[in-house]
Backbone as a ProteinNet text record, in pm:
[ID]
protein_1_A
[PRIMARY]
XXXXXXXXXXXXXXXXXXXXXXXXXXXXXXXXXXXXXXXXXXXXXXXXXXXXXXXXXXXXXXXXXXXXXXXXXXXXXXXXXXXXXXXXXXXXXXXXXXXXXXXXXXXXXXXXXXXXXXXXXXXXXXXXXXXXXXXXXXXXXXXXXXXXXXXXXXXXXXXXXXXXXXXXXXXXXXXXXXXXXX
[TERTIARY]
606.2	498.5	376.6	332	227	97	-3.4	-130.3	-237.7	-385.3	-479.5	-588.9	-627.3	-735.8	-866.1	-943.2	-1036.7	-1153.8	-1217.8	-1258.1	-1205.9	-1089.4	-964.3	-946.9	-963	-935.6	-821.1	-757.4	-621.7	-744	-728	-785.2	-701.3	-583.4	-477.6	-313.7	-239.2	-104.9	29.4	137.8	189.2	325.2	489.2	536.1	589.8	466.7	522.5	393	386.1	299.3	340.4	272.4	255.5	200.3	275.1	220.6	227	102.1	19	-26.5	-10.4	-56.6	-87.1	11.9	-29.8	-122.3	-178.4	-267.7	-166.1	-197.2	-131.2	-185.9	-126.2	-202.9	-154.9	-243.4	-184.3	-223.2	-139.9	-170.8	-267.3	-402.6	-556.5	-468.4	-347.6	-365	-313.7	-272.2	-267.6	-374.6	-493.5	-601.7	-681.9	-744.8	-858.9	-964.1	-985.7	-1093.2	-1242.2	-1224	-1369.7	-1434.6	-1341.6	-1363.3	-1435.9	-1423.8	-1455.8	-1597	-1647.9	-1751.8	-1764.9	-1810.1	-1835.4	-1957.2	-1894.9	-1991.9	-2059.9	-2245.5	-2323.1	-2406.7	-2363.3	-2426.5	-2351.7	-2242.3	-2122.9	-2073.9	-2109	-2085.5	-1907.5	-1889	-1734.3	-1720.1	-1577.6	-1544	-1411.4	-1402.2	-1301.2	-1193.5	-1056	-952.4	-898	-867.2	-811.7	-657.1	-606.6	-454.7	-446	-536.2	-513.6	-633.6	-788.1	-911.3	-988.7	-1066.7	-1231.7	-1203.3	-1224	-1221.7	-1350.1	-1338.6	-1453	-1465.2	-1547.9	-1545.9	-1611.5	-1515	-1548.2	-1601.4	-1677.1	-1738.5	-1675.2	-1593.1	-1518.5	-1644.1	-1654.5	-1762.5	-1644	-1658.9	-1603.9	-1718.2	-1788.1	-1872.7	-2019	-2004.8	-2188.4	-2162	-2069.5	-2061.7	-1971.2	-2055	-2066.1	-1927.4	-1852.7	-1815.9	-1805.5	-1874	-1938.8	-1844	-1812.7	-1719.4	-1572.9	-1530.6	-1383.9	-1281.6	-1292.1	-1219	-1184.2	-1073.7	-1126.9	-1020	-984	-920.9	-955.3	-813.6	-836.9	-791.4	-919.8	-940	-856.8	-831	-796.7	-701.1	-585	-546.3	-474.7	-485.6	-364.8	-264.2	-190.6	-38.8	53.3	53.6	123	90.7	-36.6	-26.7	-73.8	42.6	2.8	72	160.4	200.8	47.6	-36.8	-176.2	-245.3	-202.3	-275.7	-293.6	-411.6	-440.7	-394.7	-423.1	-408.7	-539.3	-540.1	-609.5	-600.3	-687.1	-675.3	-747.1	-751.7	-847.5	-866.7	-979.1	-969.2	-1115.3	-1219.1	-1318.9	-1277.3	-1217	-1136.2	-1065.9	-1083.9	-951.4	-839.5	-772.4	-628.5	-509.2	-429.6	-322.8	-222.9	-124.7	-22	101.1	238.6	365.8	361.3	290.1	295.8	424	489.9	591.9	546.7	662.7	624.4	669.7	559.5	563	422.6	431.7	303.3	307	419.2	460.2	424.1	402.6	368.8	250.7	311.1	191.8	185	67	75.3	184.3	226.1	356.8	257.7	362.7	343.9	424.1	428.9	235.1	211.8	116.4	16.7	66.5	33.3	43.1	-127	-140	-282.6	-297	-162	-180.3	-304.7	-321.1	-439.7	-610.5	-588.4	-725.4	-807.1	-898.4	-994.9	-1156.2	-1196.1	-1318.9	-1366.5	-1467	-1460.9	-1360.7	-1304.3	-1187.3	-1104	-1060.4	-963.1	-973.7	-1112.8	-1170.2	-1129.2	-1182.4	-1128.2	-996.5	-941.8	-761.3	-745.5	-799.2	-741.9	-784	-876.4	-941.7	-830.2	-798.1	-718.4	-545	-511.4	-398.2	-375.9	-498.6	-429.6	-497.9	-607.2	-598	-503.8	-424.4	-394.9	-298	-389.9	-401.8	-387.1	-292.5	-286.7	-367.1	-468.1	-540.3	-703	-713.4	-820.2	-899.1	-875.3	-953.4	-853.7	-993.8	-903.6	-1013.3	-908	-1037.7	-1066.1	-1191	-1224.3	-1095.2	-1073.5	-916.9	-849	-751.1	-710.4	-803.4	-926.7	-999.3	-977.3	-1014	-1023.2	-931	-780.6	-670.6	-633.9	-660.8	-635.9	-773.5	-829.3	-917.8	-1045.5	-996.8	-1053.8	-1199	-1275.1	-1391.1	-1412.5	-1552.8	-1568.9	-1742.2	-1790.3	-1940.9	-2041.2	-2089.8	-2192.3	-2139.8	-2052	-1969.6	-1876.2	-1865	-1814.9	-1918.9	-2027.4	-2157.9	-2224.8	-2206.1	-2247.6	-2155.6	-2048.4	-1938.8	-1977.8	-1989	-1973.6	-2088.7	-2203.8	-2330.8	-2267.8	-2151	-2110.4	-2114.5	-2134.7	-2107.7	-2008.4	-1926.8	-1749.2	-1720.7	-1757.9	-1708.7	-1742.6	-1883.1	-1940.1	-1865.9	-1800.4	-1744.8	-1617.4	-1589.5	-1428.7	-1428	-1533.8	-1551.9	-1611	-1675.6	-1646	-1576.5	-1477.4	-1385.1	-1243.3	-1274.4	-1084.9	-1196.5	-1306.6	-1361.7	-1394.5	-1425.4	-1438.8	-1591.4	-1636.7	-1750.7	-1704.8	-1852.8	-1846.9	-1896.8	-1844.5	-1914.7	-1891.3	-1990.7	-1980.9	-1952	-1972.3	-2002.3	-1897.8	-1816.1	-1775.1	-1763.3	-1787.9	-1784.2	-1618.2	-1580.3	-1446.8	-1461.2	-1365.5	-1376.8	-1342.3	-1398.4	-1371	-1309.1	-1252.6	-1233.9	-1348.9	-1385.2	-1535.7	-1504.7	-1318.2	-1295.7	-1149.3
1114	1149.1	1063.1	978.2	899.9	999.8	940.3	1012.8	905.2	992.7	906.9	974.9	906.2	995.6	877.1	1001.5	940.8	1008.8	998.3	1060.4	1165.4	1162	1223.6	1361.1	1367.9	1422.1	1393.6	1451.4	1455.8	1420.1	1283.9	1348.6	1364.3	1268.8	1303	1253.9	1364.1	1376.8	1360.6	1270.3	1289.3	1157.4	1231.4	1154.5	1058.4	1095.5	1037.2	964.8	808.5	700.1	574.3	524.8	422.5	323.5	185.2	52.3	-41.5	-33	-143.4	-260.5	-395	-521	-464.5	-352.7	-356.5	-258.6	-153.2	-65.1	107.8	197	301.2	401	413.3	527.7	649.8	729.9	877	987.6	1074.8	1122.8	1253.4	1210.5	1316.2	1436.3	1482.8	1658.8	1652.5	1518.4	1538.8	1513.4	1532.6	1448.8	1612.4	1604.8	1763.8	1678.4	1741.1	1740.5	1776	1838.6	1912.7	1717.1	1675.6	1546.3	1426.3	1463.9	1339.2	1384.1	1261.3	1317	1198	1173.2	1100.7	949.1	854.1	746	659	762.7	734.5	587.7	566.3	397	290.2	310.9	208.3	190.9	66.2	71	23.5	50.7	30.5	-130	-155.3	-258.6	-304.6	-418.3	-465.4	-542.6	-534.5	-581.5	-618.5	-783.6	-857.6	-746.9	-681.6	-619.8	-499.9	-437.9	-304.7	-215.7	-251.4	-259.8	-193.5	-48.6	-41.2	10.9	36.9	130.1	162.6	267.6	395.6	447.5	441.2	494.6	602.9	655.7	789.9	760.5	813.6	837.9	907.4	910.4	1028.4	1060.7	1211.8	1272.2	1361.1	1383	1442.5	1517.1	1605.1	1666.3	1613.6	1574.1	1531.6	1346.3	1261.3	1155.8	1093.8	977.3	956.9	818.6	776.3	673.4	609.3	495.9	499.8	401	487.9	384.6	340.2	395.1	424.6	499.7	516.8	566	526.3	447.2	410	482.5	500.1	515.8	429.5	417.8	363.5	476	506.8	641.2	585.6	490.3	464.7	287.3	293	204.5	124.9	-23	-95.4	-55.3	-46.4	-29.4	-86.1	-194.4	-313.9	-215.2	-152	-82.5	89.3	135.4	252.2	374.3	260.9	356	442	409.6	423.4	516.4	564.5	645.4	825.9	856.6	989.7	966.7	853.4	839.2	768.6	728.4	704.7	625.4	554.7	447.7	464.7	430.2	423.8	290	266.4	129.5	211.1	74.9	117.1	204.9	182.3	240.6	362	404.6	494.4	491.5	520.6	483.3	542.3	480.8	488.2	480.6	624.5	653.2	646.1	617.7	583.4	568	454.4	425	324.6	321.1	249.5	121.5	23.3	-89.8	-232	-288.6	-415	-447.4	-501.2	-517	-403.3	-387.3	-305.1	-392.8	-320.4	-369.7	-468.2	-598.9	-672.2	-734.4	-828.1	-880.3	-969.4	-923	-989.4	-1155.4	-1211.6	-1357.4	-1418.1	-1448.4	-1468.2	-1338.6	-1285.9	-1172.6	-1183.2	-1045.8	-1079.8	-955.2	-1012.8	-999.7	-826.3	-801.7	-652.1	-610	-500.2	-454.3	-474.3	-536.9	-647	-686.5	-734.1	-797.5	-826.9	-897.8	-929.7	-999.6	-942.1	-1009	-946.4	-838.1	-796.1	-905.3	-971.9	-1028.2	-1227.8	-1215.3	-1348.5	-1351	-1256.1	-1263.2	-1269.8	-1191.3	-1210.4	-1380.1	-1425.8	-1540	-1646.6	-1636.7	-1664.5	-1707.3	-1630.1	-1597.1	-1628.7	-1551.6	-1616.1	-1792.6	-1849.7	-1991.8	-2089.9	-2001.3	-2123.1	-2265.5	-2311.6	-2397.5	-2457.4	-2448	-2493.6	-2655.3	-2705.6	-2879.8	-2912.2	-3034.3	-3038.1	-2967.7	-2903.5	-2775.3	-2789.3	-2750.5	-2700.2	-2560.8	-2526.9	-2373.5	-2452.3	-2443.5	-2503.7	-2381.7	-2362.9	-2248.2	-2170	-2268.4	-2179.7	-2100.1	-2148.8	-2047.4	-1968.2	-1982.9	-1852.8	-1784.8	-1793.8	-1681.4	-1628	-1712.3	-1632	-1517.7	-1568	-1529.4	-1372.6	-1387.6	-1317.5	-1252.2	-1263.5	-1241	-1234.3	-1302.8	-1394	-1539.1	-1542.5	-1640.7	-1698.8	-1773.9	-1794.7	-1690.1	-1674	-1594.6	-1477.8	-1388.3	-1287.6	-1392.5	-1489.4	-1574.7	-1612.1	-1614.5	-1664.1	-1499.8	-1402.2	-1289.6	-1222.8	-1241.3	-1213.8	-1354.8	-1426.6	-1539.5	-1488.4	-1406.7	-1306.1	-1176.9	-1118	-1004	-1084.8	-970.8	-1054.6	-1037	-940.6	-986.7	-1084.7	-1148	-1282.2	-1407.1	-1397.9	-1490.6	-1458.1	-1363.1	-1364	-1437.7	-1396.3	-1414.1	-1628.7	-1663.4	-1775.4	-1852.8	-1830.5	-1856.9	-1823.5	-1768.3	-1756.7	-1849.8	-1877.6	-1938.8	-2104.4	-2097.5	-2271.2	-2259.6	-2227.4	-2208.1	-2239	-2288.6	-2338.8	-2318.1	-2297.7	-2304.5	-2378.3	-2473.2	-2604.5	-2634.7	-2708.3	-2736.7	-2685.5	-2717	-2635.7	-2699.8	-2606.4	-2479.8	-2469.4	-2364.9	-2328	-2339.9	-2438.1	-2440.6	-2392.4	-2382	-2353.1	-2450.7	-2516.4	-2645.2	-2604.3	-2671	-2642.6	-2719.5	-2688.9	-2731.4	-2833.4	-2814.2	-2881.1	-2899.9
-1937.9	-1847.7	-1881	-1791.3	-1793.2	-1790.4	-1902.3	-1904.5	-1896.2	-1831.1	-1865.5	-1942.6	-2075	-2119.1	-2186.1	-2187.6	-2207.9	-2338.8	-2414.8	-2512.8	-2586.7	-2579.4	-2633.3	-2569.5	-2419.7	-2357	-2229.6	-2206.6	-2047.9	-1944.2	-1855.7	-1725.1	-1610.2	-1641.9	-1523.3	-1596.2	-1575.6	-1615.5	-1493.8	-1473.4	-1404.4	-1424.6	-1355.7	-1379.7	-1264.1	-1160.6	-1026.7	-1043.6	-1074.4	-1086.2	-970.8	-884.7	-839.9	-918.7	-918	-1022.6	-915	-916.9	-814.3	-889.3	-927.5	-1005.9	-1123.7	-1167.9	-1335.2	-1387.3	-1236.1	-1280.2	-1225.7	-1335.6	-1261.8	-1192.6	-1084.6	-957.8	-1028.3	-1030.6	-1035.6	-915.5	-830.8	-730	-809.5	-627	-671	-728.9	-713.3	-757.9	-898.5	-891.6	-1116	-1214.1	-1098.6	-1195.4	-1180.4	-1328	-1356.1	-1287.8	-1151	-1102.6	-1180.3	-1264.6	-1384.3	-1418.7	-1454.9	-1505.1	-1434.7	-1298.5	-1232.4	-1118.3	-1112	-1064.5	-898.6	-821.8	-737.2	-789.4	-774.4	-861.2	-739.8	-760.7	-656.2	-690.7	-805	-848.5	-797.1	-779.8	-757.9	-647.3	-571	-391.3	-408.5	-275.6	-235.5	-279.9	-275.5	-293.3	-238.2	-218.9	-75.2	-145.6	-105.1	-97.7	2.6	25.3	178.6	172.3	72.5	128.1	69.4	-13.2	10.1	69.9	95.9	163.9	91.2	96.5	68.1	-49.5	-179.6	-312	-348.3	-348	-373.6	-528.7	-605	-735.2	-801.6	-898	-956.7	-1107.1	-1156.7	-1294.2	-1350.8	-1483.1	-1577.4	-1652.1	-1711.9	-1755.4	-1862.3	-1973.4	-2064.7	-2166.5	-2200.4	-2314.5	-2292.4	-2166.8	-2088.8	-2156.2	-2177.6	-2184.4	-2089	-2012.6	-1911.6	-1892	-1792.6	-1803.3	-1663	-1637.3	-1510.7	-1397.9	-1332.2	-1231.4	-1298.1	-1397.8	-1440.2	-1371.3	-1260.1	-1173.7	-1047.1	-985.3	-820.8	-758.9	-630.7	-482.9	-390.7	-286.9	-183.3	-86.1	-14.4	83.6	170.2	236.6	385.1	348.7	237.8	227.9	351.4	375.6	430.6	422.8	566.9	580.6	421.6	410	292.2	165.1	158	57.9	-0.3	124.7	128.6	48.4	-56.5	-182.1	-248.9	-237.8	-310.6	-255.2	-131	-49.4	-140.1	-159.1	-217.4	-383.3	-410.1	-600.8	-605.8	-727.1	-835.3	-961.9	-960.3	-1084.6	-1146.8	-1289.7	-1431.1	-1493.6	-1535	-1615	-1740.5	-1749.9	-1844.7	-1989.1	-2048	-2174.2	-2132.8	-2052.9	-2017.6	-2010	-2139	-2213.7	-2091.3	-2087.8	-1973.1	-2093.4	-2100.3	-2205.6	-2109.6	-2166.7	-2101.9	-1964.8	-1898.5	-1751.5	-1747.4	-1628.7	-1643.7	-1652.6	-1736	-1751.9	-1640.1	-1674.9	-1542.7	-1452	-1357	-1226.3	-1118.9	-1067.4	-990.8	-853.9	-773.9	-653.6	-635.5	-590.6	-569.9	-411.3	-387.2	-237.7	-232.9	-85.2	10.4	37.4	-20.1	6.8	86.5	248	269.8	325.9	288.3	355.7	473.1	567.5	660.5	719.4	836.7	901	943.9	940.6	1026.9	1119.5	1094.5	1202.6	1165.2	1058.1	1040	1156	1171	1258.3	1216.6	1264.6	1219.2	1082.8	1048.8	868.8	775.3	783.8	712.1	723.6	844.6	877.4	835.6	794.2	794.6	670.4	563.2	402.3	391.5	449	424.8	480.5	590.3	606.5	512.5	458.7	367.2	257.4	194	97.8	130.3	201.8	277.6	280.9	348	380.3	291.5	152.5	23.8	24.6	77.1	-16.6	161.4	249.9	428.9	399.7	446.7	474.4	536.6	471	555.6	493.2	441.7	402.1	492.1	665.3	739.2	815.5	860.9	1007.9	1092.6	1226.5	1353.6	1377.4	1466.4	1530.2	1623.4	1683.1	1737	1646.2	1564.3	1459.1	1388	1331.8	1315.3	1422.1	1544.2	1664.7	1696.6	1694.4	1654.3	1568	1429.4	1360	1254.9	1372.3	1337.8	1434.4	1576.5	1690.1	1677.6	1562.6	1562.5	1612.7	1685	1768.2	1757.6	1787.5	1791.9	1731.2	1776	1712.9	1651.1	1674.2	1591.6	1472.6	1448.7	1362.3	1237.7	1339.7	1263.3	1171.4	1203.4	1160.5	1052.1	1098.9	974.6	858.6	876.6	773.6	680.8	718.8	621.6	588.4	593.3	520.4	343.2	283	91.6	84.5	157.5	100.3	135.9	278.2	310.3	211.2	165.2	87.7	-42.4	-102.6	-245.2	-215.1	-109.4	-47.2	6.5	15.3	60.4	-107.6	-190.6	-289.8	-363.9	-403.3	-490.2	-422	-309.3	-250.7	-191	-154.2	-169.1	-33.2	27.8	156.5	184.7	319.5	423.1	527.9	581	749.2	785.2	864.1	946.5	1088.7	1135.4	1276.5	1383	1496.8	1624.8	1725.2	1751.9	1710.3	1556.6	1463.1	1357.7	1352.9	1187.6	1185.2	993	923.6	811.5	720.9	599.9	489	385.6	340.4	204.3	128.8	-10.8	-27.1	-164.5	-215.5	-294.3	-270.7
[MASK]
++++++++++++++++++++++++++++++++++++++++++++++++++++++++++++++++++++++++++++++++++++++++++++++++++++++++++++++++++++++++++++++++++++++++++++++++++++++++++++++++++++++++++++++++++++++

């Protein structure tokens, strides 16, 4: 039975674990709710294939551990083993989780019901390593039913900008097409 604890306390026990890239989900009803608190410091955070993660604070004897806890409320189809669990990291010891990665992204991704800047980061990421290192505006708009000025407004989300620096990405020229920047 996989456990997670934390200041030498249980916060969630269970032997039905999802292994998502190496981290283990445990479903919300094996986790002591007493423990967890809603983590109002810590904004959501985005995944091009499994999407928004929301984070919880573990609290054990009034000591605090901040944002050691995530969910994905409203996961992607691709990864909806995850749906109503829970992950731990921040020293929160993870005891007999099964061993391996477990589930990781389908290569190549695929776009599902994405759109917009959701859909811009996945493509993003997806076509890294594009012959050529351009997308014309056509295939963005394809591939992401962004166009001119809704092209130009998504390209100011910060996921796009993390998502556009971390895989090398620019936007250039009119029509706006996408570069590789290296």
């Amino acid at each position: 039975m996989a456990k997670a604890i934390w200041n030498g306390v249980t916060i969630a026990e269970s032997d039905d674990i999802a292994l998502v890239e190496g981290n283990a989900y445990f479903p919300m009803a094996a986790v002591n709710q007493d423990y967890l608190r809603k983590s109002v410091d810590t904004k959501q955070t985005f995944c091009h294939w499994k999407g928004f993660a929301s984070y919880f604070d573990v609290v054990v004897d009034g000591d605090e551990n901040v944002a050691a806890a995530w969910t994905y409320e409203a996961p992607y189809e691709e990864s909806m083993v995850i749906d109503e669990r829970i992950a731990f990291w921040k020293g929160v010891e993870i005891l007999d989780k099964p061993e391996g990665i477990g589930l990781i992204e389908i290569e190549p991704s695929q776009r599902g019901e994405r759109s917009g800047w959701e859909a811009l980061c996945w493509l993003m990421r997806s076509q890294r390593d594009i012959e050529g290192g351009v997308m014309s505006a056509q295939f963005i708009r394809d591939n992401t039913d962004l166009d001119g000025g809704a092209l130009q407004a998504a390209w100011q989300e910060s996921y796009v900008q993390h998502y556009a620096a971390r895989y090398k990405w620019r936007l250039e020229g009119d029509p706006a097409q996408l570069e590789k920047t290296e």
